[in-house]
C-alpha positions as a printed Julia matrix, in Angstrom:
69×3 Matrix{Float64}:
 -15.38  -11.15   11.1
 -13.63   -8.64    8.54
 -11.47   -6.3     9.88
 -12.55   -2.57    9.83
 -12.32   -0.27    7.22
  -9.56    1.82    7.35
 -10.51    5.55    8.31
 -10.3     8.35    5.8
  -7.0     9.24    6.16
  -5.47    5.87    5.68
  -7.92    6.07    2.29
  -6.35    9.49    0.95
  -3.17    8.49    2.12
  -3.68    5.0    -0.07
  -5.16    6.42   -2.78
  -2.17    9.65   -3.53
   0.37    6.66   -2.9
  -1.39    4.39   -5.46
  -1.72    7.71   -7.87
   1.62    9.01   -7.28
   3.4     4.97   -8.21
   1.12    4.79  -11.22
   2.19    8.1   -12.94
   5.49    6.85  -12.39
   4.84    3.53  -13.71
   3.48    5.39  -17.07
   7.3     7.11  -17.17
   8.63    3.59  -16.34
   6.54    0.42  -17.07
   9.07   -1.66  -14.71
   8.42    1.03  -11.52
   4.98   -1.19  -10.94
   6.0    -4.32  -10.49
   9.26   -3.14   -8.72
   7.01   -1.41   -6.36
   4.5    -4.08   -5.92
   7.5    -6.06   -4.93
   8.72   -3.56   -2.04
   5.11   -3.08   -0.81
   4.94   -6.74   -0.24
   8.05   -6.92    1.24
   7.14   -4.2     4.3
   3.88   -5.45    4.86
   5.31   -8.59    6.17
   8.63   -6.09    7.42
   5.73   -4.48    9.44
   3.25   -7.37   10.2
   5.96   -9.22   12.21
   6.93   -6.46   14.1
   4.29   -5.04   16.69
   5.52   -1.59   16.41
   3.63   -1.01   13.27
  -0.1     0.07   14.5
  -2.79   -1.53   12.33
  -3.85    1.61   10.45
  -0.26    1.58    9.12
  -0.31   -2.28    8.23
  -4.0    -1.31    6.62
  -2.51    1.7     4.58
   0.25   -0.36    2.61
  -2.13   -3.34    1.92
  -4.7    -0.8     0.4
  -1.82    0.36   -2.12
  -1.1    -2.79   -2.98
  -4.84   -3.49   -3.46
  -5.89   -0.26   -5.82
  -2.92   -0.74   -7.33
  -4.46   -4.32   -8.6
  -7.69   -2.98   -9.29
């Protein structure tokens, strides 16, 4: 079973992250991959700790996903 979609504002929160770290990554071409880097980094920061509510946990994995697409 897939997990559920996240709701709309977990998308427009995703997507103005995702748009927001790629204009900076046209001022700076080593912002992306820097970024990448950190959002990796907190998603695991966040999956091993049960404070972190799904929707949050969905949020940063959906940044790092547009900003792969």
């Amino acid at each position: 079973m897939s997990p559920p979609l996240p709701d709309q504002t977990t998308q427009t929160i995703a997507v103005l992250a995702t748009c927001f770290a790629q204009a900076l990554g046209e001022r700076n071409p080593e912002f992306i991959p820097i970024f990448e880097q950190k959002l990796q980094e907190m998603y695991s920061t966040m999956r091993d700790n049960s404070y972190f509510p799904a929707e949050t946990l969905q949020a940063v994995r959906l940044v790092s996903d547009l900003l792969k697409a």
